[in-house]
Residue, then its C-alpha position, 0 to 999 in steps of 0.5 A: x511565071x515563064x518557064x521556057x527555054x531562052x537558048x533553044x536548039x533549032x530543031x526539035x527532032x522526035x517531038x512528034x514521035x509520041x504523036x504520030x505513033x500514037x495515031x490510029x492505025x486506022x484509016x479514021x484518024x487520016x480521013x478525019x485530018x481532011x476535016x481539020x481546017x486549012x481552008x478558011x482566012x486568017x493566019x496559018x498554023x498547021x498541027x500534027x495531032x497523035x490520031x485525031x479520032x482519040x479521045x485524049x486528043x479530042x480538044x484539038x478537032x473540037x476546038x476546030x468544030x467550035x470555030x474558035x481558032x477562027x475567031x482568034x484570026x487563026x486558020x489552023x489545019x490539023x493533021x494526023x500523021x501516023x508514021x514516027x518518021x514523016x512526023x518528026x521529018x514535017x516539023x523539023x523541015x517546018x511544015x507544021x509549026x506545032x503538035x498535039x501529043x503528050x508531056x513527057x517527051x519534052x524531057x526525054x528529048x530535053x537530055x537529047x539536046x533538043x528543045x520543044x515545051x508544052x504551051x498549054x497543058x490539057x490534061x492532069x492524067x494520062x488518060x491510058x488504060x492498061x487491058x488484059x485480053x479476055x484469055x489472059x485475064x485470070x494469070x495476069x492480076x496486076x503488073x507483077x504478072x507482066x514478066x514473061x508476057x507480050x504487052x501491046x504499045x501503041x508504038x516503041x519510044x512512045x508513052x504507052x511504052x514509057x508507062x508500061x515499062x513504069x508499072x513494071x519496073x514499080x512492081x519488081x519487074x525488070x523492062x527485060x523480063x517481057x516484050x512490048x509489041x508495038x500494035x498502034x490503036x483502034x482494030x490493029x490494037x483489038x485484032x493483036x488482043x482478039x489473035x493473041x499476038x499480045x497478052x495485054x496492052x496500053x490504049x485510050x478510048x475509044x478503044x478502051x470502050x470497043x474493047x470492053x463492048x466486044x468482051x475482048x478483054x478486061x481493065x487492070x488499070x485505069x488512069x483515065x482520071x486524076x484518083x486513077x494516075x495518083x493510085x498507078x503512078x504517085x501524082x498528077x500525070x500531065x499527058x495530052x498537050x500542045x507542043x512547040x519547037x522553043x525558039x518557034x514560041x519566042x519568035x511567035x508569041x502572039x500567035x501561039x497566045x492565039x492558039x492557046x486562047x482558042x484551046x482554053x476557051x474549048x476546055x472551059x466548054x468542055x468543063x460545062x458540057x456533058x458527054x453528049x453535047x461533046x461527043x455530038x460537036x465531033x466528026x461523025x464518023x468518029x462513033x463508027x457507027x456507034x454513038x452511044x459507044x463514043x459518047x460512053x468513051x468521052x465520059x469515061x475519059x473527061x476527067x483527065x482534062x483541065x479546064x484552065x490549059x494550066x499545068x498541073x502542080x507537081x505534074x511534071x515531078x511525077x513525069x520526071x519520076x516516072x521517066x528516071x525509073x526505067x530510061x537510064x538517059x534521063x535517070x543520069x541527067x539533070x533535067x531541067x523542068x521549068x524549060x519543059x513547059x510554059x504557063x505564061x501563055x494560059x494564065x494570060x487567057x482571059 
């Protein structure tokens, strides 16, 4: 069945919010954009990915690595883009035609007037973890502890925002009673933990496996599988995804089919691969010189993926009930889900 949105405003701004600030702060995600394509033959499409060295991103840069957007004809240059503003400023001046980042945007934007949907969903869970630095892990036990604590997100407005603020508000306390402090990913994101900037925080791998290897601090919660986002959150939580403006998509249908075939064709890969043949299909400097720390960071983070590009069943009710808990513009809206997303594209895949 189409769900999408037939009457589209034309510019969808702050879709890329999520993904660019997201991105890594460090210089990996940009260098590693130069390995993203853009040179070959066949149509253009350029993508913005949310910091293309994370792991929850990883069907983008792999998609690339198995050549099969070249084999729909597609000529798709990736790019990271870890600036909220240049991002959101690249897609509505329409120098990049879609972008890599997480679902639950598309419903905050939707009460903002803007139109953009998920066209092919990767992953049934968030994929996040939520860490306690080593010093603070015996006062901070759950979420019930986070009053009166600095907590890092990846960046304000971003999801690791809109999901701490969940948890908090999930357990008795208010998104007043403590500070989240925007500290990116990657090193910025270890060095806050490390310096005692933030007492906790909300990031990915392969943060999550640094984190853990440099014993710089320890998980208290791990939505990086769907039993893990059932337990925080209630439900299946549709995260990383392909988004695009809506009247892009009806103006474009055949092209964006293409992208999707391409993406479901890796998520099936990845589905019967395991972490080592993934991990060695990525850039190498990915691993940072430790691939046996990258590798553990895929394994850790594969469950969250589909393997069909479809979205999950009951997914974007749980994105919805997240969201209604703490953000006062969706919890007085009318949300109208079925113009967040689109499955005709994935279950056309052949």
């Amino acid at each position: 069945m189409r769900k999408t949105a037939r009457h589209a405003s034309l510019a969808a701004a702050g879709l890329l919010a999520l993904s660019s600030l997201t991105a890594c702060a460090n210089d990996a995600a940009g260098s590693a954009a130069g390995s993203g394509g853009g040179g070959g033959k066949g149509e253009s499409v350029k993508i913005m990915v949310g910091g293309l060295d994370k792991v929850i991103y990883m069907p983008a840069m792999l998609t690339q690595r198995l050549g099969y957007f070249q084999d729909e004809g597609l000529n798709v240059q990736l790019m990271s883009e870890p600036a909220g503003v240049q991002a959101e400023t690249a897609l509505v001046a329409g120098q990049v035609q879609g972008a890599v980042g997480f679902y639950d945007h598309t419903l905050d934007l939707q009460v903002k007037g803007k139109s953009v949907e998920s066209v092919v969903q990767f992953s049934r869970a968030p994929g996040e973890v939520e860490v306690v630095s080593a010093e603070a892990a015996g006062d901070v036990t759950s979420p019930k502890d986070f009053k009166g604590r600095k907590l890092g997100v990846t960046g304000l407005g971003s999801s690791t925002d809109f999901l701490t603020k969940y948890l908090a508000v999930k357990n008795g306390v208010d998104v007043s009673e403590f500070t989240p402090v925007a500290v990116g990913a990657g090193p910025t994101f270890i060095a806050a933990l490390q310096q005692g900037s933030i007492d906790g925080g909300m990031t990915t791998d392969p943060t999550v496996a640094t984190i853990l290897d440099k014993k710089a601090g320890k998980i208290l919660l791990d939505m990086r599988t769907p039993e893990g986002s059932q337990q925080a959150l209630g439900g299946p939580y549709p995260s990383s995804s392909l988004y695009m403006q809506t009247d892009w998509v009806e103006g474009h249908k055949a092209t964006v089919q293409k992208l999707v075939n391409a993406f479901v064709k890796t998520l099936k890969w990845m589905s019967t691969h395991s972490a080592d043949e993934i991990a060695a299909k990525m850039p190498a400097d990915y691993s940072q010189g430790d691939k046996a720390l990258y590798t553990q960071s895929v394994k850790s983070t594969l469950p969250m993926f589909t393997d069909d590009g479809v979205m999950p069943e009951n997914g974007p009710e749980t994105v919805e009930k997240v969201l209604k808990a703490f953000n006062p513009n969706i919890k007085n809206a009318n949300v109208d889900l079925s113009k967040t997303y689109t499955t005709e594209f994935a279950k056309a895949v052949k």
